[in-house]
C-alpha positions in Angstrom: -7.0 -26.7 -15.4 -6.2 -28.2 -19.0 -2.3 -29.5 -19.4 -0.9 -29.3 -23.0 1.6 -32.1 -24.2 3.3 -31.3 -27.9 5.4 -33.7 -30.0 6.6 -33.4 -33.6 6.2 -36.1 -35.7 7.0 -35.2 -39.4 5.5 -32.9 -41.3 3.0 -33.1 -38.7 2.1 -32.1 -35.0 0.6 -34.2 -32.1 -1.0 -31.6 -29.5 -2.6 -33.4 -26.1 -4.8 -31.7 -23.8 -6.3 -33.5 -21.0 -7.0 -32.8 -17.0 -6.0 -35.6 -14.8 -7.2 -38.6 -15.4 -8.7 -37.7 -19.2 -6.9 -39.0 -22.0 -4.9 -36.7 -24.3 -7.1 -35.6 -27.8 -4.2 -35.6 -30.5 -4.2 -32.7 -32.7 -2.3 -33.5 -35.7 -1.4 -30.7 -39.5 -1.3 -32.0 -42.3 0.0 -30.3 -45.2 -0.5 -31.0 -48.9 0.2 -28.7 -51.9 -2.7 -26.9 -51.4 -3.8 -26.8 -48.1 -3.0 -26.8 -44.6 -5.5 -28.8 -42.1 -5.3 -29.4 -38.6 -6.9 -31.8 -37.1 -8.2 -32.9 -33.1 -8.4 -36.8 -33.8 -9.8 -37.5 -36.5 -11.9 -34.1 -36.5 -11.0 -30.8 -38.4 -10.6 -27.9 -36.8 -8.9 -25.5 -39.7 -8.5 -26.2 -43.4 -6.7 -23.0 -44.7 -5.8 -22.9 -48.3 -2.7 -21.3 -49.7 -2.5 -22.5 -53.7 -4.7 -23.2 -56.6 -7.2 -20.3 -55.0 -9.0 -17.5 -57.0 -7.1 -14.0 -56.0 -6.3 -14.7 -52.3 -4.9 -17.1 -49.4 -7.7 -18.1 -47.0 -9.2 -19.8 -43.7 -11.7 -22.0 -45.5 -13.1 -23.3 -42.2 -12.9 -23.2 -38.6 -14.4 -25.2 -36.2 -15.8 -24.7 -32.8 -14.5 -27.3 -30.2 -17.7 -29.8 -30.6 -17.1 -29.9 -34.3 -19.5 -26.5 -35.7 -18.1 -24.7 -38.5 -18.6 -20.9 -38.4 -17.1 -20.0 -41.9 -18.9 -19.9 -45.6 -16.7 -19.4 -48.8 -17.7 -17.7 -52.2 -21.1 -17.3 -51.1 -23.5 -17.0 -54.1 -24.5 -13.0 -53.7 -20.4 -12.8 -52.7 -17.7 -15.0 -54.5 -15.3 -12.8 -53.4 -16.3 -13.3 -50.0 -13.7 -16.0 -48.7 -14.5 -17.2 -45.3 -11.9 -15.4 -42.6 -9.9 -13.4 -45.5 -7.2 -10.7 -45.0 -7.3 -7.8 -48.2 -6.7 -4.3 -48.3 -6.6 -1.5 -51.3 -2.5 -1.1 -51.9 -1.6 1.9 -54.3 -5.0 2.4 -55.3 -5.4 -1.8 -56.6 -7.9 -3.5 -55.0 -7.3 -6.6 -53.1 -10.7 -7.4 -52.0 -13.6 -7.8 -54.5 -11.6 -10.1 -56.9 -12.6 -8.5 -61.1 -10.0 -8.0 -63.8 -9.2 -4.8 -62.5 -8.0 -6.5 -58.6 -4.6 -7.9 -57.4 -3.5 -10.8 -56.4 -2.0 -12.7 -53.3 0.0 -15.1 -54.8 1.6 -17.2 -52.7 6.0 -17.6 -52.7 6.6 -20.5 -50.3 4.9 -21.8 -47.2 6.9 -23.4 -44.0 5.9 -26.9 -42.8 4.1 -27.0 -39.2 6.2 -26.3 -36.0 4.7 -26.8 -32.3 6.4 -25.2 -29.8 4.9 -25.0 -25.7 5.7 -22.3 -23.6 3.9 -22.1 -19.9 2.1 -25.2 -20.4 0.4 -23.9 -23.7 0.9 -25.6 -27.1 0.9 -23.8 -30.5 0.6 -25.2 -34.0 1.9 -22.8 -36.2 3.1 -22.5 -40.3 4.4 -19.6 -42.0 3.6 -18.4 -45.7 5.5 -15.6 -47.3 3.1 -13.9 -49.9 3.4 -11.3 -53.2 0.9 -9.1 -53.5 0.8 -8.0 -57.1 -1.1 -5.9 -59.8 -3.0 -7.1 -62.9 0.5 -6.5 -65.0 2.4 -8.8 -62.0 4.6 -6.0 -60.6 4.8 -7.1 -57.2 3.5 -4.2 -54.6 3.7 -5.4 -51.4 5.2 -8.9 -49.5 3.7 -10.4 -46.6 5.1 -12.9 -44.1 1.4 -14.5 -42.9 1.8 -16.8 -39.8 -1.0 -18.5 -38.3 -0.7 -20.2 -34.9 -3.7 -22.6 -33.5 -3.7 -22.4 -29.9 -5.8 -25.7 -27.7 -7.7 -23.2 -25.2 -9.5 -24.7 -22.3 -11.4 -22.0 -20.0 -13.6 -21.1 -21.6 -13.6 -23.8 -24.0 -12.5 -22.3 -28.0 -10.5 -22.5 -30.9 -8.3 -19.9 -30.7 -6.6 -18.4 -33.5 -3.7 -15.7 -34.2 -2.8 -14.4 -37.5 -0.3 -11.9 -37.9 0.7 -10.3 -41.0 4.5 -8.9 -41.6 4.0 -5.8 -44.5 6.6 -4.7 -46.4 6.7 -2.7 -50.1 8.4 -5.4 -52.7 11.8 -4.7 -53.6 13.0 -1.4 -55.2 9.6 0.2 -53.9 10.3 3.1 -51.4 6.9 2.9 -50.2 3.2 1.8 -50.5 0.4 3.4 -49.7 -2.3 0.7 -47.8 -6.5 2.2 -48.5 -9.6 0.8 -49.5 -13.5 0.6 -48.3 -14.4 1.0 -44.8 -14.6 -2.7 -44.5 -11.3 -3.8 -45.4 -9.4 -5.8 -43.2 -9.2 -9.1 -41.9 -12.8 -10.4 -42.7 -15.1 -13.4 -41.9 -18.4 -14.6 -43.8 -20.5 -17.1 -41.7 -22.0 -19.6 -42.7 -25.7 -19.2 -44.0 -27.9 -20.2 -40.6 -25.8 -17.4 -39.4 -27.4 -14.5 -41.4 -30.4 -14.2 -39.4 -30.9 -13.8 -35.8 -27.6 -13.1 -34.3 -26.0 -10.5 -31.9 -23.2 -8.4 -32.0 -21.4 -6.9 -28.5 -18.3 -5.3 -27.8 -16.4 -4.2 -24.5 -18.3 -0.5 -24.8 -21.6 -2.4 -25.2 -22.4 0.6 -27.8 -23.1 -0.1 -31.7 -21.0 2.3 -33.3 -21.1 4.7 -36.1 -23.4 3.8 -38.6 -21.9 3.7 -42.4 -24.8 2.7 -44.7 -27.8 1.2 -44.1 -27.1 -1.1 -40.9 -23.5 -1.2 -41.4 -21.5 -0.2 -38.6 -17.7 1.1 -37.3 -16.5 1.0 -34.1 -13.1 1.3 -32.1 -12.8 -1.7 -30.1 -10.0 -4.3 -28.7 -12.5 -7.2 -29.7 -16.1 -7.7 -31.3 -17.8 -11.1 -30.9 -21.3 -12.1 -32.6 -23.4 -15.2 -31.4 -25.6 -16.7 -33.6 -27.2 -20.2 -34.2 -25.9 -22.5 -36.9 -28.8 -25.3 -36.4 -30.0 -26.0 -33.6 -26.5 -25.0 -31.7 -25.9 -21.5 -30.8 -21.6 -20.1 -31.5 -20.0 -17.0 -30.8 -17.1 -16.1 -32.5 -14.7 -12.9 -31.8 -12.0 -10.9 -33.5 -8.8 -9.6 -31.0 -7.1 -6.5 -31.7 -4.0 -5.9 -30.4 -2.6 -3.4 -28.5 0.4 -3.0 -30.6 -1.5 -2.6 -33.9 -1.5 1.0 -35.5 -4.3 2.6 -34.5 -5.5 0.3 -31.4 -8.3 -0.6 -31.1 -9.1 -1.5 -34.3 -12.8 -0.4 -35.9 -14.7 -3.2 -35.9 -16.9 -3.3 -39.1 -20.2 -5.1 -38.7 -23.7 -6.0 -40.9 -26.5 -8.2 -40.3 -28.5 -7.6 -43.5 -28.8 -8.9 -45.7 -25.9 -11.2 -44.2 -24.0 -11.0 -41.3 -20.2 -10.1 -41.6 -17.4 -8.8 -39.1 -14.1 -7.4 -40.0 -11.4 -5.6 -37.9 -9.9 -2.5 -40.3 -7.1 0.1 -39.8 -9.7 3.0 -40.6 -8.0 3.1 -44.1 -10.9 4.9 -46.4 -10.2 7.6 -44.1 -6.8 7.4 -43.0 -4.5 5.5 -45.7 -1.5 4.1 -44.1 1.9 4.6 -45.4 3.9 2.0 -45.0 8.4 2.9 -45.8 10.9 0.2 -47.0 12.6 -0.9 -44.0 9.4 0.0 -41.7 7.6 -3.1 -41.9 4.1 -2.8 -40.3 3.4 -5.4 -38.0 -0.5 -6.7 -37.5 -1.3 -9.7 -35.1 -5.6 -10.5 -34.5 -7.1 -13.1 -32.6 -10.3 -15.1 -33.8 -11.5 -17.4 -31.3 -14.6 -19.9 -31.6 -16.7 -21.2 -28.6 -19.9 -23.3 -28.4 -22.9 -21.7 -26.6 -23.4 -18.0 -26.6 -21.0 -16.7 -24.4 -21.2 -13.5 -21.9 -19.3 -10.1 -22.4 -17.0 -10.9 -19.0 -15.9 -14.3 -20.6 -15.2 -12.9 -23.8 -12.7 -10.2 -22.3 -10.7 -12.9 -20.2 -10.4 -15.2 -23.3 -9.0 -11.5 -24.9 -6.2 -11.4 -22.1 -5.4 -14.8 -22.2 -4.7 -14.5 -25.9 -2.7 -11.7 -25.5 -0.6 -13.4 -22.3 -0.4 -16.1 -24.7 1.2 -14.0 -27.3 3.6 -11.7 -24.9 4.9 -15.7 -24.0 5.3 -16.5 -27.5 7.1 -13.2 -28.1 9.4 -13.6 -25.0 10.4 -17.1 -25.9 
């Protein structure tokens, strides 16, 4: 059983975890004008970058908990591909694929790092609020983005929440959230990735096929193991059960690369979203070492979301 010791020093966070009679590994964020990076030690396990970035704020990497990056960004056949991403089509502007005729998430201001521990689990969190805007800069839609990086022990990963807080910008009545079937909160892995990997789901079906091997499917979680080197990862995407249209459909390709996305459905349900309503989206995206089995992936999934009801009650 893994303890979890938080203290705030700074602008940063020191996060312990240790059993009895194992020394505490310090997890420290730093925060520059650019980027936000945490740290285990002296080893990065998230570098996510919030200025000076082409049309969006992004996860540029994430790291397993022996050190193995999963992410790739701007990938040569994709430049628009940004690691673990988060677009969507608002009023008919594209957010995704990044040419003259795309928004923009420009960033407004971004929160230091907190910690906070609740139940013996430590959280390293920062806030960013975000404008989404057109080409001409009218300003569609504001997020409030919050990531949270919680140490988990059993099974071993790097677990991740993002939420995103949606609202229309000021003086807009409402906004109308569409886009391709893959639109969401995305990931591109890195290249070893591409080839040779498996994708599985609670249902342990494949889903509806889109185009050529691309595929939908409602599911709470999707996870894909896959070798980068010599080491074999599997990395999964939470829904949860509070998001419209639980469980999300899980977008997945492996050719000619392999991708996963969790999507609201929106090139056939567009989502309207009111001033005053603001739509609420929380996912999970947790990294382990080793391919790991079905059963372990669903009790990581419940622990994340006991982890988030905690947060919530606090």
């Amino acid at each position: 059983m893994l303890k979890f010791i938080v203290a705030a020093v700074g602008w940063g966070v020191i996060v312990g975890s240790a059993s009895a009679g194992e020394r505490a590994t310090a997890v420290r964020a730093v925060q520059d004008a650019k980027t936000v990076c945490i740290f285990a030690g002296e080893r990065l396990l998230m570098e996510y970058c919030y200025t000076e970035v082409p049309f969006k704020p992004y996860v540029k990497q994430l790291y397993s908990p022996s050190g193995v990056n999963v992410l790739r960004d701007a990938p040569h056949d994709h430049l628009h591909h940004h690691a673990l991403m988060f677009a969507l089509g608002v009023d008919g502007v594209d957010f995704w694929a990044e040419t003259a005729a795309c928004g923009r998430e420009m960033n407004r201001s971004l929160e230091g790092t907190k910690s906070s521990s609740r139940n013996g689990h430590a959280v390293v969190e920062f806030t960013e609020d975000i404008d989404w805007i057109k080409p001409d800069k009218t300003v569609l839609l504001r997020e409030q983005r919050t990531l949270r990086l919680h140490p988990h022990g059993d099974p071993a990963a790097t677990l991740l929440t993002w939420k995103s807080r949606l609202e229309p910008a000021q003086g807009k009545d409402a906004v109308t959230l569409g886009g391709s079937h893959y639109f969401g909160l995305g990931m591109r892995f890195v290249e070893s990735m591409d080839k040779g990997g498996r994708f599985f789901n609670p249902s342990g079906k494949e889903g509806e096929i889109v185009r050529g091997d691309e595929r939908l499917l409602a599911a709470k979680w999707c996870a894909y193991t896959a070798a980068v080197g010599e080491k074999k990862v599997t990395v999964a995407v939470f829904d949860h059960p509070q998001n419209p249209r639980h469980p999300a459909r899980m977008f997945t390709m492996a050719r000619p690369f392999a991708y996963l996305s969790a999507t609201l459905n929106l090139w056939k349900e567009p989502l309207v979203i009111k001033a005053g309503q603001p739509l609420l989206l929380q996912y999970g995206v947790a990294v382990c070492d080793g391919e790991v089995a079905a059963a372990q992936i669903e009790r990581l999934y419940k622990e994340w979301l006991a982890l988030i009801d905690a947060r919530e009650g606090s």
